[in-house]
C-alpha positions in Angstrom: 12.7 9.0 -20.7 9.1 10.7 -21.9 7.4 8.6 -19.7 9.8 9.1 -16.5 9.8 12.8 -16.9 6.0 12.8 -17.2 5.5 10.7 -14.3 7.9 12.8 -12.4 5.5 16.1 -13.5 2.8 14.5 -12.4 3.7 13.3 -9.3 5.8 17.0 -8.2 2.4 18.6 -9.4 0.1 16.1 -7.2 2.8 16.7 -4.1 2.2 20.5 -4.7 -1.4 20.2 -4.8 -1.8 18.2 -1.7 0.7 20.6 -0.1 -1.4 23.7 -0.9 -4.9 21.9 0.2 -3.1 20.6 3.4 -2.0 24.5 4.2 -5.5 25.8 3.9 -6.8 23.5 6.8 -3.4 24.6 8.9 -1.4 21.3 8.6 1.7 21.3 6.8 1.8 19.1 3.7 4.0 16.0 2.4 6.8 18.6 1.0 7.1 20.3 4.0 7.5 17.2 6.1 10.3 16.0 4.0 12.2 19.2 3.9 12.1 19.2 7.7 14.1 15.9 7.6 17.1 17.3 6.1 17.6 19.0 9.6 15.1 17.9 12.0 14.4 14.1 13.7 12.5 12.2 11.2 9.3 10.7 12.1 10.9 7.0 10.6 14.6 6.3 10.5 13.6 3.1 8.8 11.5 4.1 6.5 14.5 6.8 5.1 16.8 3.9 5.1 13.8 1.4 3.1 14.4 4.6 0.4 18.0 4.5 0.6 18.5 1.0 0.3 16.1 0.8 -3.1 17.9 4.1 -4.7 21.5 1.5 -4.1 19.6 -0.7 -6.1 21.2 0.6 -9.2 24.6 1.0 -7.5 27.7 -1.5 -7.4 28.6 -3.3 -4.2 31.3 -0.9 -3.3 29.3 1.9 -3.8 26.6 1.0 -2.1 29.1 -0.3 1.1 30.5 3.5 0.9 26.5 4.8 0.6 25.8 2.9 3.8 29.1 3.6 5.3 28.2 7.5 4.8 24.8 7.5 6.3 25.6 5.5 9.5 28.7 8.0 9.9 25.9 11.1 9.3 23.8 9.6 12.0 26.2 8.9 14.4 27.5 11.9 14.0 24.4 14.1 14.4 23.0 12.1 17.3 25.2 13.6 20.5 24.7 16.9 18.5 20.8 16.2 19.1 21.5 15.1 22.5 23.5 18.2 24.2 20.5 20.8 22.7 18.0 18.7 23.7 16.1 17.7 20.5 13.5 14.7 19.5 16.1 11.5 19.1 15.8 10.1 16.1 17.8 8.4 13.3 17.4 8.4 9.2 19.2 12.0 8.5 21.7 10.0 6.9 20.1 8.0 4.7 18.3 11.1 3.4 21.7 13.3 2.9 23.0 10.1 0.5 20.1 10.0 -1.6 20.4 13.5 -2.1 23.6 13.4 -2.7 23.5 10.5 -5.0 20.9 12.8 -6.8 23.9 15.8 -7.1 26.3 13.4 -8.1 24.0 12.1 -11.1 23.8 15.7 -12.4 27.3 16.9 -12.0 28.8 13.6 -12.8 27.0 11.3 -14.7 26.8 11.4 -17.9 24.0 9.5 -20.6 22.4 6.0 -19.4 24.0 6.2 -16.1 22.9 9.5 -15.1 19.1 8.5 -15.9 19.3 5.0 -14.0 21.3 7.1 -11.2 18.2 9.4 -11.3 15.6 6.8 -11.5 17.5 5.1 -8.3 17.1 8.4 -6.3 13.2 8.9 -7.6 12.6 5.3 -6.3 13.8 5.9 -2.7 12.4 9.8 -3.0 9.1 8.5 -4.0 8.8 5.9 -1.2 9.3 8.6 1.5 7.3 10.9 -0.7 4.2 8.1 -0.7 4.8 8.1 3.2 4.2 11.7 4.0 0.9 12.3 1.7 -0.3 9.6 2.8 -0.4 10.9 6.4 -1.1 14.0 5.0 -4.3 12.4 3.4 -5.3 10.5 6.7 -5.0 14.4 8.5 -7.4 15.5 5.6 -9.9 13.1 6.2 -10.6 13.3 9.7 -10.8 17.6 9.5 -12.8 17.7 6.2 -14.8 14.7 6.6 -17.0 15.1 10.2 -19.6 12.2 9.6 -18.6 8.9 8.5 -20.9 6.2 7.4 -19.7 3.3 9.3 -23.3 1.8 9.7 -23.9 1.7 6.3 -20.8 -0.5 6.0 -21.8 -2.7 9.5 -25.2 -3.0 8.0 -23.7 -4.0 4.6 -21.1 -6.4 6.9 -23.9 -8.8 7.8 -24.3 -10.1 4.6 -20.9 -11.6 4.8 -21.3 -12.6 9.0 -20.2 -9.8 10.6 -16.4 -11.4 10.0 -14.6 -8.6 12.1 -16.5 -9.8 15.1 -16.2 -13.2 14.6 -12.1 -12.6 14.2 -12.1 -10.1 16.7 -13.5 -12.6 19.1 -11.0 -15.2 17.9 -7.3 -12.9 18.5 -9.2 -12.3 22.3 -9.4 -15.8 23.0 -5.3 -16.4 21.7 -4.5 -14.0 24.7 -1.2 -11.6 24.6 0.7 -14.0 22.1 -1.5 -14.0 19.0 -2.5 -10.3 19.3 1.9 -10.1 19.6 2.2 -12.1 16.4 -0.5 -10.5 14.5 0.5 -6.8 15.3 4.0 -7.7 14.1 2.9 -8.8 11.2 0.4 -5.7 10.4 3.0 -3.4 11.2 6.1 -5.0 9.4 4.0 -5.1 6.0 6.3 -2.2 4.6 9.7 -4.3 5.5 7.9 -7.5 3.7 7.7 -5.7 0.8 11.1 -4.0 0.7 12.6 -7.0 0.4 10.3 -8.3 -1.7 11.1 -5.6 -4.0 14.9 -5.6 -3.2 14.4 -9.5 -4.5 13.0 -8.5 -7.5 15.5 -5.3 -8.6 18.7 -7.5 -7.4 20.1 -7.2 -11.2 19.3 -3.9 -11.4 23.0 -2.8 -11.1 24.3 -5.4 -13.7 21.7 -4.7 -16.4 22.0 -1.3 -15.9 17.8 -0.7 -16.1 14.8 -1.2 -14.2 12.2 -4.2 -14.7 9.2 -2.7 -17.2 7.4 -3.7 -13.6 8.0 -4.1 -10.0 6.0 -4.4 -6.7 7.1 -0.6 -5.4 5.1 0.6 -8.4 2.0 -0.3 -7.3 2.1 -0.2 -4.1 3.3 3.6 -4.7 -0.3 4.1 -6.7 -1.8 2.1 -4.4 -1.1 4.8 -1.6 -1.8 7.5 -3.5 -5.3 7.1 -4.8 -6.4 4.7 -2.3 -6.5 7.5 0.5 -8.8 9.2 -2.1 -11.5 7.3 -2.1 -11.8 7.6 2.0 -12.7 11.3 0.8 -15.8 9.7 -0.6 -16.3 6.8 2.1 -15.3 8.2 5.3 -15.4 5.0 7.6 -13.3 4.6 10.8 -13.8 1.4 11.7 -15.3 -1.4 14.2 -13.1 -0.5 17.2 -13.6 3.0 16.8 -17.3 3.2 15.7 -18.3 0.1 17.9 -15.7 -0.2 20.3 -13.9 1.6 22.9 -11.2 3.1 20.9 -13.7 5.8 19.8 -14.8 6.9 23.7 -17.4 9.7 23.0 -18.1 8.9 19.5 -18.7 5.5 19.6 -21.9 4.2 18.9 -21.9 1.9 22.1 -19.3 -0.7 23.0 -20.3 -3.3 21.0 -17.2 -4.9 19.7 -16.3 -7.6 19.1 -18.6 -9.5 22.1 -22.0 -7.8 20.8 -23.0 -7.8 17.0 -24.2 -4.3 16.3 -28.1 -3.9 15.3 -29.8 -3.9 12.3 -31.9 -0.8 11.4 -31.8 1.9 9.6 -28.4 3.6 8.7 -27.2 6.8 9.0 -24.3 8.9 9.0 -22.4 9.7 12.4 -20.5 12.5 13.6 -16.7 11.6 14.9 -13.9 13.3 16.1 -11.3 15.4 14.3 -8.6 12.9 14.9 -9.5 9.8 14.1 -8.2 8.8 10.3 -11.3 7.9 7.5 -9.3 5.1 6.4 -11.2 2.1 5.6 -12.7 1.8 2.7 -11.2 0.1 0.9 -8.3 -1.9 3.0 -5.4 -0.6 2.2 -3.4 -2.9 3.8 -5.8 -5.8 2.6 -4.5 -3.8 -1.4 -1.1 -4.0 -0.2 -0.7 -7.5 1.0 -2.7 -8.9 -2.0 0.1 -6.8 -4.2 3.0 -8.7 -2.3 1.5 -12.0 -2.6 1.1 -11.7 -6.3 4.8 -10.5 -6.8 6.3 -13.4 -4.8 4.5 -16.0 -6.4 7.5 -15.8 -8.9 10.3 -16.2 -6.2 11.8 -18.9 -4.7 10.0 -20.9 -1.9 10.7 -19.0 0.7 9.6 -15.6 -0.9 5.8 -17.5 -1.6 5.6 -18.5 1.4 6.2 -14.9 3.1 3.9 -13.5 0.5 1.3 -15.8 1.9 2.0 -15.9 5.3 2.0 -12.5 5.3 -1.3 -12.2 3.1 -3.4 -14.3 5.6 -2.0 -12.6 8.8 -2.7 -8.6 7.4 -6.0 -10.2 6.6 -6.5 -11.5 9.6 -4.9 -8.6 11.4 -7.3 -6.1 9.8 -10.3 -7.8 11.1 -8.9 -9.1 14.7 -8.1 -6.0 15.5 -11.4 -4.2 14.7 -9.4 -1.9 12.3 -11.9 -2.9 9.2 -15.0 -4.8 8.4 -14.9 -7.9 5.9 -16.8 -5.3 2.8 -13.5 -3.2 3.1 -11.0 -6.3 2.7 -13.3 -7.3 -0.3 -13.2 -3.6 -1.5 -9.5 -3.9 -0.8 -8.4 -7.1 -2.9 -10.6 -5.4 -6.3 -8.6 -2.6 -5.7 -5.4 -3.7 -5.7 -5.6 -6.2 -8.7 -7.1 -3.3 -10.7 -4.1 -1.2 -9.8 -1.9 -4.1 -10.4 -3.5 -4.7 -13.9 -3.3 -0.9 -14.9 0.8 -0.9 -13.3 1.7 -4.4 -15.6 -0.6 -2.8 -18.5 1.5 0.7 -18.6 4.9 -1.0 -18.4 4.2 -3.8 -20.8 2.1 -1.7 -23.4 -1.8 -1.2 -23.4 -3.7 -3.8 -24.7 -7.1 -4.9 -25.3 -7.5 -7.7 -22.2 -5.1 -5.4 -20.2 -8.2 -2.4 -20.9 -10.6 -4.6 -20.3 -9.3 -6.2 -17.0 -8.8 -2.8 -15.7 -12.2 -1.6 -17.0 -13.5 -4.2 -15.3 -11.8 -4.0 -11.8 -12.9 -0.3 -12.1 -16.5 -1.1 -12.4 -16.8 -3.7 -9.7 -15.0 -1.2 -7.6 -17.6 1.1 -8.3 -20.9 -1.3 -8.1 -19.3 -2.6 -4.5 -19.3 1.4 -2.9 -22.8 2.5 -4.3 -24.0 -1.0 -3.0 -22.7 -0.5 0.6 -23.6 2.6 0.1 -27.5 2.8 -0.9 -28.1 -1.0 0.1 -26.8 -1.9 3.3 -30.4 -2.6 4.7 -30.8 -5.3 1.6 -27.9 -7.0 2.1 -28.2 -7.4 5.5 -31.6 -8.7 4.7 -30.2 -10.9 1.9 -27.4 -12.5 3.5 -27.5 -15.9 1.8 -28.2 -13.9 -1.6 -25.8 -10.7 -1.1 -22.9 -12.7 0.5 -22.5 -15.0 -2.2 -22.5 -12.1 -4.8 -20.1 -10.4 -2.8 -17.8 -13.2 -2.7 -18.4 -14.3 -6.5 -17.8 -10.6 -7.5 -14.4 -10.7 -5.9 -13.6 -13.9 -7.3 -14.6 -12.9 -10.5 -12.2 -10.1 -10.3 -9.6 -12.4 -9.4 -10.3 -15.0 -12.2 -10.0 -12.4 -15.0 -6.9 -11.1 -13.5 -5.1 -14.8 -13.5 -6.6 -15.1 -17.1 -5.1 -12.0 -18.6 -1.9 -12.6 -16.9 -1.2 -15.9 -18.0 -1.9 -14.5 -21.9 0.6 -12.0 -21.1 3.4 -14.1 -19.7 5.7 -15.7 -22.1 5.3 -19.5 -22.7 8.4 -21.8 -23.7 8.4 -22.4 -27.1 8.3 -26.1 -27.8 12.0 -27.3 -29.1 12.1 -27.7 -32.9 13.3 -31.1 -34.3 16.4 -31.2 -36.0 16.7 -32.4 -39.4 18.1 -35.3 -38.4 15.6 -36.0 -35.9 13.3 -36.0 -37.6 15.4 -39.1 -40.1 15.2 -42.7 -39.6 17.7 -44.7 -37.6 
């Protein structure tokens, strides 16, 4: 309970913050967004029902058919309202009123252990929303406060892995309509992967009456709350906005993905006020690697989305010109440090636990300052950076898979009876 309350300070005190910083540069902030949606269209109908559906997580099958049953009705019943005055269509009003609701009915009557797991159902499905609107709040942030970004250091830096997003980029071209098709799908349906991923993994939820001491929406919640952080630090747009047409004006030249962009020396760049800093590190490239480690303990089917759906983002990211290979790198150190701090805080801090994270933290850290202040050497370097690059993520990614198997449980071997253990 000490640890729910305090992460529900510190996540109300981080909302307020980011809603005071967003007011100061004239955009209203992540609490103000979600207030409008009690009344107003919301911006993503699914994305209110992806919170509604993980607060019925802790609720019995009849109550969740009635949950369901009440924000359909809501909906329905609000649209022809929206209709005759003329408003933004939209769905999701519903889903929102129930978990409210649900929130009002724990307090007025629920009592004990089911008032808390009632309460830690509604701060799930709040919280997903909630990690929704800051982070377009953050992405709005970026691109008024941050005018320069340094997407040739990171180009320069790219060459010591091959220049992958023009290599990929190149590649989705030549598969025409149908693989940019698949591809996009599969970019933008990483948030409906996971929520059912998740869903998968708090399916007993209701009959144990308590959450797992870990589960995927954990960190992918931390991992969209600091991650838009650090594009305060490393502003970078990315290929098709820097080096492509997507960034008119701005752009460097039209470059990609048929032109590798020059070697020389890097400098910072002016860009427009629109355009989110939000590449470094992959995000997307921090959440896939998240769901692929949580369904590696599902059935078949669940590793096999996990994967699929890990090697199409990655692929995505690149094909598209949204990132450069450094960021997906940047991206996977990331999200297993996340992941290492989210399994050591439910589990109990250890020593490997604070050393894994320590570690992750510091790789992190070595990979920004080096794309940072050595670009021109590692595009200089490629045979020697590239390599170091790659063995630095691995060895990331090694430490992880060590801890982890320390922490999960082994089968004890079966003890020998007495009369085993006797002769015939």
């Amino acid at each position: 309970m000490i640890l729910w309350a305090a992460g529900g300070v510190a996540a109300l005190g981080f909302l307020v913050t980011l809603e005071i910083v967003a007011r100061r540069h004239g955009l209203p902030g992540p609490i103000t967004n979600q207030a409008r949606e009690v009344i107003f269209a919301p911006s993503s109908g699914p994305l209110l029902y992806a919170g509604l559906a993980l607060t019925m997580v802790v609720l019995t099958w009849r109550q969740r058919f009635i949950a369901a049953g009440a924000a359909i009705a809501i909906d329905v019943a609000i649209w022809p309202v929206r209709w005759m005055v003329d408003a933004r269509m939209n769905f999701g009003n519903g889903a929102l009123w129930v978990i409210l609701g649900c929130a009002v009915i724990a307090v007025t009557r629920r009592t004990g252990r089911e008032r808390v797991l009632l309460l830690k159902g509604v701060g799930l499905g709040l919280l997903l929303v909630a990690g929704h609107k800051t982070g377009d709040t953050w992405l709005h942030i970026t691109s008024l406060t941050r005018p320069a970004v340094l997407d040739q250091y990171v180009a320069t830096a790219d060459h010591a892995l091959g220049d992958p997003s023009w290599m990929v980029g190149r590649m989705v071209e030549a598969t025409g309509p149908t693989g940019a098709h698949v591809l996009g799908g599969v970019y933008g349906q990483l948030p409906l992967a996971a929520a059912i991923i998740a869903l998968y993994q708090l399916r007993n939820v209701a009959v144990e009456r308590r959450f797992p001491s870990h589960h995927l929406v954990r960190t992918f919640l931390v991992i969209g709350l600091l991650g838009p952080s650090i594009y305060m630090i490393f502003p970078v747009v990315g290929p098709v906005f820097a080096y492509g047409t997507d960034g008119g004006q701005w752009a460097v030249g039209n470059l990609w993905p048929d032109t590798l962009p020059p070697i020389g020396t890097p400098h910072p760049i002016r860009f427009d006020e629109i355009t989110p800093r939000n590449c470094m590190p992959s995000l997307h490239t921090a959440w896939a690697t998240t769901l692929f480690i949580h369904s590696r303990r599902g059935s078949w089917f669940f590793r096999f989305a996990g994967t699929f759906w890990l090697i199409g983002t990655l692929t995505a990211t690149l094909g598209f010109g949204y990132h450069y290979g450094v960021d997906l790198v940047a991206g996977v150190v990331f999200a297993l440090t996340i992941e290492a701090a989210m399994r050591s805080f439910g589990r109990g801090w250890d020593r490997p636990g604070v050393r894994l994270v320590i570690y992750g933290a510091t790789v992190f850290a070595v990979l920004l300052v080096s794309y940072r202040y050595l670009p021109t050497e590692m595009a200089g370097h490629p045979w020697v950076f590239g390599p170091l690059l790659i063995l630095a993520m691995t060895s990331v990614i090694a430490c992880y898979v060590r801890t982890t198997r320390l922490w999960d449980p082994k089968a004890a071997p079966a003890e020998h009876s007495e009369s085993q253990l006797l002769p015939a």
